[in-house]
Backbone as a ProteinNet text record, in pm:
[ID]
protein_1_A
[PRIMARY]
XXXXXXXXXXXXXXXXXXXXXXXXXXXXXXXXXXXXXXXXXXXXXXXXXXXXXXXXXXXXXXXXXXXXXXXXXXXXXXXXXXXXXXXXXXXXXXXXXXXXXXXXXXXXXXXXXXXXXXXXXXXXXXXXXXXXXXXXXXXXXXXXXXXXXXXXXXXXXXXXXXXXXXXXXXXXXXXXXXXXXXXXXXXXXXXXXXXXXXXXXXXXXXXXXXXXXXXXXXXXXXXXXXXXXXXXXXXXXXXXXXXXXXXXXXXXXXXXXXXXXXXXXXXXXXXXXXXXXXXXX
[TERTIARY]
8611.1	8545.2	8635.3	8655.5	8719.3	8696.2	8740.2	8694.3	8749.2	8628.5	8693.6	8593.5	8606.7	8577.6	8647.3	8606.6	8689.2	8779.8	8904.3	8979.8	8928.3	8926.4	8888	8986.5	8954.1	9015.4	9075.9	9266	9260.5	9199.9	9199.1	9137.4	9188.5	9329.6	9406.9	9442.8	9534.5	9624.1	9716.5	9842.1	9967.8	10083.8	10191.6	10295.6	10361.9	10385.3	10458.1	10618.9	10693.4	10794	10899.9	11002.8	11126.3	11091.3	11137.7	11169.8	11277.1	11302.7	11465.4	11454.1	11342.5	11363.3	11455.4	11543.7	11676	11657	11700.5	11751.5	11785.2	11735.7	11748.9	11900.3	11986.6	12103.5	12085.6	12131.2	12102.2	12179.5	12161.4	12259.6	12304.5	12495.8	12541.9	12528.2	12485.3	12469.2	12343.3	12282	12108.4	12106	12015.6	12039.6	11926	11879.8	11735	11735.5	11651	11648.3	11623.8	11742.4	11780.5	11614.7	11564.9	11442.9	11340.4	11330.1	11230.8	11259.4	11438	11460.3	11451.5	11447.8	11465.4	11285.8	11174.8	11068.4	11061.4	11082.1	11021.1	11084.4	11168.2	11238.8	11164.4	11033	11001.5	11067.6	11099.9	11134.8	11078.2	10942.5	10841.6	10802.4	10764	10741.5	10881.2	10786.1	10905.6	10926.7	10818.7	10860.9	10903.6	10867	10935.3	11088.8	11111.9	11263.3	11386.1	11258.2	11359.8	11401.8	11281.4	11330.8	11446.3	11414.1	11570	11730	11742	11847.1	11875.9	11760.7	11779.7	11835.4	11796.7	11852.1	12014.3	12071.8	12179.5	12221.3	12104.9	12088.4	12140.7	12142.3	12133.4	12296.3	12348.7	12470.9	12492.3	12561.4	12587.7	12783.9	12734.6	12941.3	13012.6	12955.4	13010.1	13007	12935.2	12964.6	12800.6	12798	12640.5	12568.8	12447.8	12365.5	12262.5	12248.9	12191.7	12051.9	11963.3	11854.1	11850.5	11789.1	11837	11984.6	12007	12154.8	12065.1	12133.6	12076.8	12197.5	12141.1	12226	12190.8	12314.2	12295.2	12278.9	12319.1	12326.5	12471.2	12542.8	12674.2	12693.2	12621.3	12597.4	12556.4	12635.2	12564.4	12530.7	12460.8	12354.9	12336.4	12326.8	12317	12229.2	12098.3	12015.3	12060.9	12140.6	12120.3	12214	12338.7	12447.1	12394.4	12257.6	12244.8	12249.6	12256	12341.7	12203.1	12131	12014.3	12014.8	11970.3	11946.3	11878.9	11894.3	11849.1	11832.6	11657.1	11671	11655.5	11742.9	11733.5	11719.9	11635.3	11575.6	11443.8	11334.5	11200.9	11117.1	11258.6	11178.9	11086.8	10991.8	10873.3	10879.3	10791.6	10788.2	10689.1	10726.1	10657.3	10486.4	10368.2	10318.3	10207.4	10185.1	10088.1	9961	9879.3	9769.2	9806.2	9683.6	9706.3	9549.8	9481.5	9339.1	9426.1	9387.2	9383.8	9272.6	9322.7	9239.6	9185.6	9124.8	9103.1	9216	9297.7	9318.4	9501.9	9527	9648.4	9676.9	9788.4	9786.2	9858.4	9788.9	9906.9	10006.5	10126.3	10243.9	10348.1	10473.5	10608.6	10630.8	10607.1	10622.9	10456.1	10474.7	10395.4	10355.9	10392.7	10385.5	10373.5	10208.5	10186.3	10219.9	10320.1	10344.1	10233.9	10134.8	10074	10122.9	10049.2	10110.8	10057.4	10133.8	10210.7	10161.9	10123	10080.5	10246	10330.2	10447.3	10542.5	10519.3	10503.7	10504.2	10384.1	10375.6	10417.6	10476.9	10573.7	10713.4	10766.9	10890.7	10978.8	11069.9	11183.1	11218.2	11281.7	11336.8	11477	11593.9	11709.1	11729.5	11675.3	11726.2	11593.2	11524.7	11374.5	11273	11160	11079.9	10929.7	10809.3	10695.8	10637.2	10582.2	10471.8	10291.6	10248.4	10131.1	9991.2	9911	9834.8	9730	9693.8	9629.8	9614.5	9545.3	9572	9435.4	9432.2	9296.4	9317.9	9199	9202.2	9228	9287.6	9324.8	9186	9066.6	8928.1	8875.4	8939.9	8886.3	8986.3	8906.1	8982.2	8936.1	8976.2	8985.8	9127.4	9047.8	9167	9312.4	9413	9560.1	9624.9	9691.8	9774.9	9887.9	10005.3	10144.9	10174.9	10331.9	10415.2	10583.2	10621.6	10793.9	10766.8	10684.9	10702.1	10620	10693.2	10689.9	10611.2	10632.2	10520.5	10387.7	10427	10267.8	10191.4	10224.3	10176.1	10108.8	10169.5	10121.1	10011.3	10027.2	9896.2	9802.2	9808	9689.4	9599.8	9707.7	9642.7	9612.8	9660.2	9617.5	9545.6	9502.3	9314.9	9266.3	9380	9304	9267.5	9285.1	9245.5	9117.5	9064.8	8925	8973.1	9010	9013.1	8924	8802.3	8686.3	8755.7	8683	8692.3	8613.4	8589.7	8429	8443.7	8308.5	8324.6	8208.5	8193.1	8117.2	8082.5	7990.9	7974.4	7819.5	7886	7728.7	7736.5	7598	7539.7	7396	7395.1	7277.5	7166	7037.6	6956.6	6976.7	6876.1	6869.7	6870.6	6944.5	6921.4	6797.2	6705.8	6607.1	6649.2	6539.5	6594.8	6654.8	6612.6	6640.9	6798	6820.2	6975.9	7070.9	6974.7	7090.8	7113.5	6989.2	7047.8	7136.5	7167.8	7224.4	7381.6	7386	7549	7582.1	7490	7512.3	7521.3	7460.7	7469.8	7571.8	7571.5	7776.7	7724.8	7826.9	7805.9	7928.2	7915.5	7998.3	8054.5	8247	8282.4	8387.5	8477.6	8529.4	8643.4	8672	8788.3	8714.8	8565.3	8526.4	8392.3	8379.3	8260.3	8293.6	8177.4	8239.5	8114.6	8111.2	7978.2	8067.7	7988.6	7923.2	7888.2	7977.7	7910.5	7767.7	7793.7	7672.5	7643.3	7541.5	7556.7	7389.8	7436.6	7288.8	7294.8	7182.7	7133.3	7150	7237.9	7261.5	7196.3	7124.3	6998.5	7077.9	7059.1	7104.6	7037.6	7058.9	6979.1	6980.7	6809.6	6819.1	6830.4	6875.8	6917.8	7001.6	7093.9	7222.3	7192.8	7249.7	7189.1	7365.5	7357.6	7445.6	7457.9	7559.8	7548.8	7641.5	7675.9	7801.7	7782.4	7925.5	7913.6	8048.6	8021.2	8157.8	8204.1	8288.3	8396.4	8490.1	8513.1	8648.5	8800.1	8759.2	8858.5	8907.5	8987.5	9059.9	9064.1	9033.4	9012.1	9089.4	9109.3	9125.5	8979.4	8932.2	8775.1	8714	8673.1	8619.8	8461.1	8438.9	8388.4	8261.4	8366.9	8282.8	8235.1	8314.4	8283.4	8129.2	8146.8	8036.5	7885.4	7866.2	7790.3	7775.2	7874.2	7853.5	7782.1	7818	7715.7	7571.1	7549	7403.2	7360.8	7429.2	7413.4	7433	7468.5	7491.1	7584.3	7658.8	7770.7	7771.9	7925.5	7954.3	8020.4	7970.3	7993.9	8098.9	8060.8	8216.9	8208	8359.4	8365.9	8503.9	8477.1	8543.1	8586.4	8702.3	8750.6	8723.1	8629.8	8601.6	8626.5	8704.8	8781.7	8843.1	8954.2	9048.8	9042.5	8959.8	8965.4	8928.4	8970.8	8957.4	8956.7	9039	9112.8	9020.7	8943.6	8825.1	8891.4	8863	8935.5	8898.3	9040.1	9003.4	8890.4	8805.4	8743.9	8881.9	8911.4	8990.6	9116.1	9110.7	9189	9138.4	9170.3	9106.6	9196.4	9109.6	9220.2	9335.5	9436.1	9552	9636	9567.9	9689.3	9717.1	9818.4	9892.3	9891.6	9909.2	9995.8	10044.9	10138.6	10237.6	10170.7	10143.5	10111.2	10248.1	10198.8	10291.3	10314.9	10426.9	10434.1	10354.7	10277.2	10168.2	10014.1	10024	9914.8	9940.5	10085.9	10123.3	10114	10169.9	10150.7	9977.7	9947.4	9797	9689.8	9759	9721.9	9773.2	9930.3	9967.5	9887	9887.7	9814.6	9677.4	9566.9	9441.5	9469.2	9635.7	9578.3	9667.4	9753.3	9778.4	9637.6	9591.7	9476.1	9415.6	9360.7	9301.3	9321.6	9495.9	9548.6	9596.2	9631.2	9677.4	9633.2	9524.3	9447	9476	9501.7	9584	9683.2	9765.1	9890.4	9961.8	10021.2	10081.2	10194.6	10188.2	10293.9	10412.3	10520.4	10639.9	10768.1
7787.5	7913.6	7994.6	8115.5	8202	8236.5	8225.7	8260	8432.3	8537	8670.7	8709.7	8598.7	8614.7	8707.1	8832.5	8940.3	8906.4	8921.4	8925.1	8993.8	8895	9026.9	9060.7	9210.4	9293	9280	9358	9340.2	9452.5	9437.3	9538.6	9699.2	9706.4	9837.6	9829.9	9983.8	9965.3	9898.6	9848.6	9790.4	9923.1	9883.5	10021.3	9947.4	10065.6	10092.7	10056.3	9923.4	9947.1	9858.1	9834.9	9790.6	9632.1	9564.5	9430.8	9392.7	9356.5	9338.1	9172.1	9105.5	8958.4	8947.1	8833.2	8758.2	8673.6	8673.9	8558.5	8428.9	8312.2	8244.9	8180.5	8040.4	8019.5	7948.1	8045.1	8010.5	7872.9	7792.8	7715.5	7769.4	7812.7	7881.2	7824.9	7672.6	7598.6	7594.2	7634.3	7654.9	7817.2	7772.7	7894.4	7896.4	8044.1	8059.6	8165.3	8140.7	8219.6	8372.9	8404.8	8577.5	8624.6	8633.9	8717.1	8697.9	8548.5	8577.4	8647.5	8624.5	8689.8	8833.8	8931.6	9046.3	9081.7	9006.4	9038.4	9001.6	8935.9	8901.3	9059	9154.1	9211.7	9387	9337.8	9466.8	9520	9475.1	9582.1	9550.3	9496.5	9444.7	9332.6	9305.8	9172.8	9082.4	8963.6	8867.7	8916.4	8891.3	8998.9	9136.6	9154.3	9330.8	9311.1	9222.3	9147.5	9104.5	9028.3	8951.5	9066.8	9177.4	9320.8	9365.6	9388.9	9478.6	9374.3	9229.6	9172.8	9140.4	9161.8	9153.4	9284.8	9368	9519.2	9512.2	9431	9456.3	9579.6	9529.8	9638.7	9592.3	9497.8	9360.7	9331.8	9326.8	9252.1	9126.9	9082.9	8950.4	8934.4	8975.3	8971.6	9095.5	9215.6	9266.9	9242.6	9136.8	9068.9	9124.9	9132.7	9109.6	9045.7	9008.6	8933.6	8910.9	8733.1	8708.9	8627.9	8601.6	8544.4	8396.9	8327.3	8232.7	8181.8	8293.1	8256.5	8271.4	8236.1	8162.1	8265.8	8299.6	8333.9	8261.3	8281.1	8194.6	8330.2	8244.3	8414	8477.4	8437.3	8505.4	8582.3	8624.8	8651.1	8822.9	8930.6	9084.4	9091.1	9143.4	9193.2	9351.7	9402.4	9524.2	9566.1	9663.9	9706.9	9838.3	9859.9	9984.8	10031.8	9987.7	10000.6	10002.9	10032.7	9984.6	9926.3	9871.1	9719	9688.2	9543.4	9507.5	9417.4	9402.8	9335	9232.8	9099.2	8975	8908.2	8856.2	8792.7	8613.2	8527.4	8385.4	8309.8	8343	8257.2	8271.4	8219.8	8197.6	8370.1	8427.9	8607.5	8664	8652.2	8677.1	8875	8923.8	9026.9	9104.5	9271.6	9344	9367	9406.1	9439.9	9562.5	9627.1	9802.6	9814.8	9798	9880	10025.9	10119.9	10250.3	10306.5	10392	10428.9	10596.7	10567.3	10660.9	10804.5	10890.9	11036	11089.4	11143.5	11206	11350.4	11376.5	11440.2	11397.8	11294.2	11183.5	11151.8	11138.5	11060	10922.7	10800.9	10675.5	10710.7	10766.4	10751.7	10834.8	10804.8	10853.3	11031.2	11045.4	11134.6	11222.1	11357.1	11398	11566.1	11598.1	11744.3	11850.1	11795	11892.3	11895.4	11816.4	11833.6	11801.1	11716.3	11703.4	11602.3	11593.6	11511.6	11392	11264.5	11119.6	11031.1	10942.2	10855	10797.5	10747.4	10717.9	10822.8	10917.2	10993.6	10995.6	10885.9	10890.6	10697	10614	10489.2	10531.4	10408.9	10426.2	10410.3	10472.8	10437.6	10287.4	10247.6	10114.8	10172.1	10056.1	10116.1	9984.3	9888.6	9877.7	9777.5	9817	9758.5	9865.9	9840.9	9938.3	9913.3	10010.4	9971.6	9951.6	9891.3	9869	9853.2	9977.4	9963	9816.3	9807.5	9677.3	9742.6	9762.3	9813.7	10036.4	10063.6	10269.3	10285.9	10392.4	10488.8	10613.6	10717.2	10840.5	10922.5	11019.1	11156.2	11157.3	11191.2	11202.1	11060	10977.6	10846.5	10838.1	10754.5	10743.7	10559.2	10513.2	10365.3	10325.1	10176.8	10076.4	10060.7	10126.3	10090.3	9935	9902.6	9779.1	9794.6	9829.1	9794	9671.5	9619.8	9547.9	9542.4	9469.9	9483.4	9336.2	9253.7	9120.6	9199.3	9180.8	9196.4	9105.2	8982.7	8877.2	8894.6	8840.3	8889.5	9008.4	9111.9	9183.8	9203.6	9124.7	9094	8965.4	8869	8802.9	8856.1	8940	9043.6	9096.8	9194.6	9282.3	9190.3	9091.3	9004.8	9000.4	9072.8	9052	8896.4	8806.7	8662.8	8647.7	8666.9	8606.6	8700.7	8756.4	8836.4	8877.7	8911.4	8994.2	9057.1	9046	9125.7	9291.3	9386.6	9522.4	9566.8	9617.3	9665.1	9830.8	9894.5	10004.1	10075.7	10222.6	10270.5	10375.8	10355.8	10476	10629.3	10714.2	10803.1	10856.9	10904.9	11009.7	11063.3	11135.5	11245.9	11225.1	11170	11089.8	10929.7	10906.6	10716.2	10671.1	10550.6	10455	10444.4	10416.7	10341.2	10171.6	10072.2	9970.2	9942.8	10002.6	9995.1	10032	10143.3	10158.9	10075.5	10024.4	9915.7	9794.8	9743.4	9624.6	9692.3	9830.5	9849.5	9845.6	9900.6	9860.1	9725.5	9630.2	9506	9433.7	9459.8	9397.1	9454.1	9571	9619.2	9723.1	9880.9	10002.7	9991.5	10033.8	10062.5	10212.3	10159.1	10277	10270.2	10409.7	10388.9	10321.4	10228.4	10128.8	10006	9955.4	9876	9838.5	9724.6	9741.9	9671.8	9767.4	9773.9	9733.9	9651.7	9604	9539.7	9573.4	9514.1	9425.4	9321.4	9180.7	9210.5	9301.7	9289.3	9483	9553	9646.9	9668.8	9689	9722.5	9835.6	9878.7	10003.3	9980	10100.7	10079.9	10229.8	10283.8	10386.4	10525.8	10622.2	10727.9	10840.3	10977.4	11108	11231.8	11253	11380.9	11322	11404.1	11331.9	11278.7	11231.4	11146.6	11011.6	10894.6	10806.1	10710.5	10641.9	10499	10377.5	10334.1	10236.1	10145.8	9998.9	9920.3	9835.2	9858.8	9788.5	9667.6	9600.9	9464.1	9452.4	9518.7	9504.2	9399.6	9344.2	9290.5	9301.5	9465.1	9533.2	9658.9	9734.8	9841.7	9980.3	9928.4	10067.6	10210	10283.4	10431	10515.4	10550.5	10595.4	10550.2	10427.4	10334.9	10341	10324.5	10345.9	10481.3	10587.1	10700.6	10730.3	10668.4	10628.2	10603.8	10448.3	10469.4	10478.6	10557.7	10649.1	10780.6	10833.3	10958	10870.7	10759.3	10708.5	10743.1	10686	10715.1	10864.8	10993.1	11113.4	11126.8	11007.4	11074.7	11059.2	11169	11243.1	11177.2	11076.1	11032.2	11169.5	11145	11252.2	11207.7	11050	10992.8	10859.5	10826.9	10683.5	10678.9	10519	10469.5	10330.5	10291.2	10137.3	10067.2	9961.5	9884.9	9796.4	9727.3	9571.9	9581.4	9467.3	9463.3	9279.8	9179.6	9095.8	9020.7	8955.8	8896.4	9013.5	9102.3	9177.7	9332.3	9352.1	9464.8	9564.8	9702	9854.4	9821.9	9784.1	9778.7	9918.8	9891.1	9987	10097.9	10073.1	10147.2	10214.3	10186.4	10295.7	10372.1	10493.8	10642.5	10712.3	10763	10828.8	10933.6	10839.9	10894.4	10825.9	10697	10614	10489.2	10419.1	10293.4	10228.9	10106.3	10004	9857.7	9885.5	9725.7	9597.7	9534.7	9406.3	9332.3	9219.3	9135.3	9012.5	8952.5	8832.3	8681.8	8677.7	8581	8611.9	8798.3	8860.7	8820.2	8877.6	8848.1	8719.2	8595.5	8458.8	8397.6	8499.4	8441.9	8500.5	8631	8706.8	8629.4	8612.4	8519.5	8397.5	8342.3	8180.5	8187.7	8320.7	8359.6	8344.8	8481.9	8448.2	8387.8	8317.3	8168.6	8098.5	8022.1	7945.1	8030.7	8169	8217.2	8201.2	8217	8221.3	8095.8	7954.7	7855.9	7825.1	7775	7742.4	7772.7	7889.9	7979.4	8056	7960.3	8047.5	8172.4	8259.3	8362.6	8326.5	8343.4	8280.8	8327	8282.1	8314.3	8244.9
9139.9	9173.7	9264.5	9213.9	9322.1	9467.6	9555	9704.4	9699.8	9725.2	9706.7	9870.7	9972.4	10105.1	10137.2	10206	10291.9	10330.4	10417.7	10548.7	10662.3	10755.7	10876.8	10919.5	10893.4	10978.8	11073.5	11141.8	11256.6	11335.1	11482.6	11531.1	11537.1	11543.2	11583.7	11439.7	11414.8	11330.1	11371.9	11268.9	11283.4	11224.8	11299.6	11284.8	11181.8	11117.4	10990.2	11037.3	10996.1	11053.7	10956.7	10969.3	10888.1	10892.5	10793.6	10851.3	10859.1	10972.9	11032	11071.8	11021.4	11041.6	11041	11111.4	11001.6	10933.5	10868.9	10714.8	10747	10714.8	10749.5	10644.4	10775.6	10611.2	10530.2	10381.2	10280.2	10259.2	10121.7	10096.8	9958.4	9944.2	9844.9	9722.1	9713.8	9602.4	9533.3	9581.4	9545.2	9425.6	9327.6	9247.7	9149.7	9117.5	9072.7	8966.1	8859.9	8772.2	8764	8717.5	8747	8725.8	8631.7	8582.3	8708.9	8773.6	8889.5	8951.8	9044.6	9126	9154.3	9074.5	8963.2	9018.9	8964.4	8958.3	9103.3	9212.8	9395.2	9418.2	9366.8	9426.9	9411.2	9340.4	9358.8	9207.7	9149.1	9015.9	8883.8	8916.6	8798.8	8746	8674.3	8612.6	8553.5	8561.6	8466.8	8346.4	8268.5	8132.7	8118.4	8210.1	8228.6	8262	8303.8	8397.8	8287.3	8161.5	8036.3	8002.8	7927.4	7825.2	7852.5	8053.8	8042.6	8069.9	8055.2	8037.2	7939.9	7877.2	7682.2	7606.5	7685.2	7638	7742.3	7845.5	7823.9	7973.4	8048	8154.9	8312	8259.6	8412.3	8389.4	8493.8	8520.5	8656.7	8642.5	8769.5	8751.2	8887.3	8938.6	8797.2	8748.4	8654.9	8542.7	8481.8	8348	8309.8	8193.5	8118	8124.2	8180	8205.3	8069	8043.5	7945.9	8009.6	7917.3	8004.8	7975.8	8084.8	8068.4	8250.5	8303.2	8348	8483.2	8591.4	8717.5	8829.1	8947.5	9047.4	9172	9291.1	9410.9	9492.8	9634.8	9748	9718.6	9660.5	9695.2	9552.8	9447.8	9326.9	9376.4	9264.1	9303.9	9185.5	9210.5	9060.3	9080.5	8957.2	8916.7	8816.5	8796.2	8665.6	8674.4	8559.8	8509.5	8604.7	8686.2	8741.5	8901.3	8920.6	9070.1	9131.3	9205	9309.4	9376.1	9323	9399.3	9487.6	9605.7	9728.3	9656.5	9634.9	9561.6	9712.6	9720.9	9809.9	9792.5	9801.5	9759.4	9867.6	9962.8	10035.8	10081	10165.5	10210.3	10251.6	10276.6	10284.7	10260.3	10300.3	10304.1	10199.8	10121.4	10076.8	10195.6	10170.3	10230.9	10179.8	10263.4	10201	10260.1	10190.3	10304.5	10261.4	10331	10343	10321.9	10202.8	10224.3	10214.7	10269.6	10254.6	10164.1	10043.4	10008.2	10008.2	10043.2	10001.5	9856.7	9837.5	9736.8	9697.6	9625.1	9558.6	9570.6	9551.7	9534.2	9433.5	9364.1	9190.1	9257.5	9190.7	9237.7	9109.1	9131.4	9039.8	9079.2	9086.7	9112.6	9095.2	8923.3	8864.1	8795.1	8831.6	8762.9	8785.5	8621	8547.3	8647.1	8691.5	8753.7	8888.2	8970.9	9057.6	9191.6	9175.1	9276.3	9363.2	9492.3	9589.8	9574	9569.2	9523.1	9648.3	9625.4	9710.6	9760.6	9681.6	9685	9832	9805.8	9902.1	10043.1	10095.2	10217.2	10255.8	10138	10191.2	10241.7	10339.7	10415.9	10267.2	10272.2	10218.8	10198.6	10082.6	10055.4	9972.1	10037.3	9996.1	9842.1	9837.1	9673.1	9638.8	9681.2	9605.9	9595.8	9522.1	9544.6	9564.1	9604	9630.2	9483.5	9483.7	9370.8	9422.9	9335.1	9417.8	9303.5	9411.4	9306.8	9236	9154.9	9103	9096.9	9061.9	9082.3	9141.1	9174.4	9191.9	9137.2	9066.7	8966.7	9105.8	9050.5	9180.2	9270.5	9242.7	9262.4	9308.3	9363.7	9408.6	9530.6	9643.6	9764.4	9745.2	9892.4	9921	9935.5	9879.5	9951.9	9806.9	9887	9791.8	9789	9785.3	9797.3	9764.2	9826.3	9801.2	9826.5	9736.5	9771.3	9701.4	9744.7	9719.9	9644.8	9616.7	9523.9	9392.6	9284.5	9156.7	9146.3	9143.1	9109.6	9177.4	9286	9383.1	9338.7	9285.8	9200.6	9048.1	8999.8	8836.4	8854.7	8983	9008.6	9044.9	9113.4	9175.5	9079.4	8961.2	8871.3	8702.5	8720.6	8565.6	8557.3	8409.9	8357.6	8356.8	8359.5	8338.3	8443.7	8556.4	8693.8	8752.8	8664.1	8697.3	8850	8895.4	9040.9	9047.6	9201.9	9177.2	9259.8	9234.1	9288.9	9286.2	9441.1	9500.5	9546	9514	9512.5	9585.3	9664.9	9716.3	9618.5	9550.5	9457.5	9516.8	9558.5	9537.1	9448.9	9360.1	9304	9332.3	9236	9252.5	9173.3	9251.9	9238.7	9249.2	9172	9186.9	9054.1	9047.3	8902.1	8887	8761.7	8731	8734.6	8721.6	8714.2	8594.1	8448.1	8314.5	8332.6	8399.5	8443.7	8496.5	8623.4	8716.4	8595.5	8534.6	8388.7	8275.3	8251.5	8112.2	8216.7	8320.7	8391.6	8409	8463.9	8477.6	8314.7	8185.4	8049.1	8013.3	8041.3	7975.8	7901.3	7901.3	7885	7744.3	7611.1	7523.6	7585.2	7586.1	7628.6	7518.5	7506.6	7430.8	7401.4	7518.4	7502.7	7522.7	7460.8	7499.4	7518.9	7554.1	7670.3	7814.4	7910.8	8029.6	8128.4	8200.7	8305.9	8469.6	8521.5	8645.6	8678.2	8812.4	8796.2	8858.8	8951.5	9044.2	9096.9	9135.3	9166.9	9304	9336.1	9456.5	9510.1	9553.3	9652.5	9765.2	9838.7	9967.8	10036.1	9988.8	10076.3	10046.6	10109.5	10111.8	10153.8	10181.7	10207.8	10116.4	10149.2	10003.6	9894.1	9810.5	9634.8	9651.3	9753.1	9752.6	9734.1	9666.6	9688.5	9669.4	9743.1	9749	9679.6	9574.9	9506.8	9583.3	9596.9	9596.5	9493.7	9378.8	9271.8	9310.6	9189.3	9180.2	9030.3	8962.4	8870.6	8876.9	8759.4	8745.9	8685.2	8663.2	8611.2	8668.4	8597.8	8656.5	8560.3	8456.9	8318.4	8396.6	8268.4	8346.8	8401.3	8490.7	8506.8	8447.1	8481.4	8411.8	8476.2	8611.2	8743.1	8650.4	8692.6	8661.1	8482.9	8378.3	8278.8	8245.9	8268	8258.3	8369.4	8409.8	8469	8375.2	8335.8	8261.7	8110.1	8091.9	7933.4	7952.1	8086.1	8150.3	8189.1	8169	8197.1	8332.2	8400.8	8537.3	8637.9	8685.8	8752	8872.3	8897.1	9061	9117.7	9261.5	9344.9	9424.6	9443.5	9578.9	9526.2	9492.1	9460.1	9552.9	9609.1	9729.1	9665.5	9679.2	9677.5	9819.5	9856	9965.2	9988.4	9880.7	9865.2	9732.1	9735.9	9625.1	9614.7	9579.8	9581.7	9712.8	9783	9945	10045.3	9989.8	10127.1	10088.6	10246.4	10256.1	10311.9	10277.5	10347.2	10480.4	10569.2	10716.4	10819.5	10856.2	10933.5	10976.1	11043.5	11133.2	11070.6	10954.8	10858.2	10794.3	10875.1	10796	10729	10603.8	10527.7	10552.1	10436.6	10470.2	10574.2	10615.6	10692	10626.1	10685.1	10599.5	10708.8	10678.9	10815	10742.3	10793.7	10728.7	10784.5	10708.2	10767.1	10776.8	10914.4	10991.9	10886.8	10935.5	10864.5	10837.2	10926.6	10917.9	10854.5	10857.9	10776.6	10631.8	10548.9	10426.9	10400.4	10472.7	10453.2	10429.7	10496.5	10476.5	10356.4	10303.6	10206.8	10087.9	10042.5	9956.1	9937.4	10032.3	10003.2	9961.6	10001.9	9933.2	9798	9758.1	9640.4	9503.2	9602.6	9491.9	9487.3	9602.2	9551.7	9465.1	9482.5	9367.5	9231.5	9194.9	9024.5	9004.4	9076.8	9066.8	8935.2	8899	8844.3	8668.4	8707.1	8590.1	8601	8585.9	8604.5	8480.6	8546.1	8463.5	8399.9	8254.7	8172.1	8254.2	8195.7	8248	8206.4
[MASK]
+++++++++++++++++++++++++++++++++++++++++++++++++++++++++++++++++++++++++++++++++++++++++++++++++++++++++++++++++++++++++++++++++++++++++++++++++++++++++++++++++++++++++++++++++++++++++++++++++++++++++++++++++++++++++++++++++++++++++++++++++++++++++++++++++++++++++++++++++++++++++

């Protein structure tokens, strides 16, 4: 059974800051398969890791990298001619809290030019953030970055049901015939889509307060289906992402890096969580 127990909170924020740990010494004889290393580093999945050494993108010491081939610490690697910081020892990955705002896209690039959650992370000089899961421009809550590729594809794998909790208002109240057709599952058009659990949490006027529990991530999936039912969310909030609850004391639009014994203790949640089932690889 999954443990998707909160974290408590710490009390303050934590500052956003570099990690300048040191490294502990490596041993030059020790050596690990390029494609993991590739994916701890923030530049995607393992399978995302094979494609591009199979396409011929990856190099080690200058030569072509095939899959299958292994590097140590004294090994440079390059995708796509950029020179990546490979870390082959106990280095803990970064990881951020972000309370997102409403009117944010989670993504790098986009048409219309709106403002990027990406945006407001520190700089990384040869890794990059990866956020855990998205939120729609029109949705605020809890983000999740990290710089581990892996730790990431455990987070967001449909096999590992990850629960995701949500503050939903609208305008008026469910019937109960309603709260069971969300909880039995709504035909949407990629599907069908339900609710492990959803309850009333009160509200004023016609406003009224839902907190639901998903185990998925759909595109507006959330507000989906609600509109099957004819009726329009007004504020949807992310309040947890699995174990880990939107700290009180982060108001939107702030981040804070967690410390190294925070991440150690976040990881080990959620290996025990996917152990069980592990992600091919």
């Amino acid at each position: 059974m999954q443990n998707n127990r909160p974290l408590r909170s710490p009390r303050k924020p934590l500052q956003v800051r570099e990690n300048h740990s040191q490294a502990k010494t490596i041993d030059q004889t020790v050596t690990h398969k390029l494609q993991k290393l590739l994916a701890q580093s923030g530049l995607g999945s393992r399978r995302e890791m094979e494609v591009l050494i199979a396409a011929g993108q990856v190099s080690i010491n200058g030569k072509v990298a095939k899959i299958g081939d292994r590097i140590g610490a004294g090994d440079l690697v390059r995708v796509r001619s950029r020179l990546i910081r490979i870390n082959t020892g106990s280095r803990l990955p970064r990881i951020i809290f972000y309370h997102k705002p409403e009117g944010e896209i989670v993504s790098r690039n986009d048409p219309e030019g709106r403002p990027s959650v990406f945006d407001k992370l520190p700089q990384l000089k040869s890794s990059r953030w990866i956020s855990i899961g998205r939120l729609d421009f029109n949705t605020s809550g809890l983000l999740i970055f990290t710089t581990s590729g892996e730790l990431a594809n455990q987070m967001m794998h449909p096999r590992f049901q990850i629960e995701r909790e949500y503050a939903i208002r609208i305008i008026g109240q469910l019937t109960p015939e309603q709260m069971t057709q969300l909880t039995d599952g709504i035909e949407l058009e990629d599907g069908i889509a339900k609710f492990d659990k959803i309850v009333e949490q009160g509200g004023e006027g016609s406003n009224r307060w839902y907190h639901a529990i998903i185990k998925e991530g759909r595109n507006r999936e959330v507000r989906r289906m609600f509109e099957k039912l004819g009726i329009m969310v007004s504020r949807l909030i992310r309040v947890r992402f699995g174990p880990i609850r939107l700290p009180p004391y982060l108001k939107r639009g702030m981040l804070s890096e967690l410390k190294e014994n925070e991440i150690s203790q976040i990881m080990t949640l959620f290996h025990k969580m996917t152990e069980a089932k592990p992600v091919d690889s």
